[in-house]
C-alpha positions, 0 to 999 in steps of 0.5 A: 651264833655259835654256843660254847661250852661256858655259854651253856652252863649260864643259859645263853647269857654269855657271849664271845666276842664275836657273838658280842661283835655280832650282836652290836653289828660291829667288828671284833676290833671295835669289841676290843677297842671298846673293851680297853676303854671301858666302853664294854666291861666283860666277865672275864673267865681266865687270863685270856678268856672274856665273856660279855653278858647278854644283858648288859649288851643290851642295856648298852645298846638301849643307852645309846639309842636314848636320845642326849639330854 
């Protein structure tokens, strides 16, 4: 994966989309699609710039391997 610049600063924690997109092994339209639901909430760093926390990804990932109740 690649690292940027902003990715540094917070100890790898942030990713980009892509790097989101590769690590829940989908495609950056899905990122997109799941981000304009509010399936994913993103730390935005400008108008045009989100992160997603390498965190809550995994949280996320975690939540939908839990079997339904």
């Amino acid at each position: 994966m690649e690292t940027t610049q902003a990715n540094r600063h917070h100890g790898g924690d942030l990713l980009t989309k892509r790097e989101t997109a590769a690590y829940l092994k989908v495609s950056v339209r899905t990122v997109e699609r799941w981000t304009a639901a509010g399936i994913l909430s993103p730390s935005r760093m400008s108008a045009h710039t989100v992160r997603y926390r390498r965190g809550d990804l995994a949280a996320f990932v975690s939540a939908r391997q839990q079997p339904a109740a």
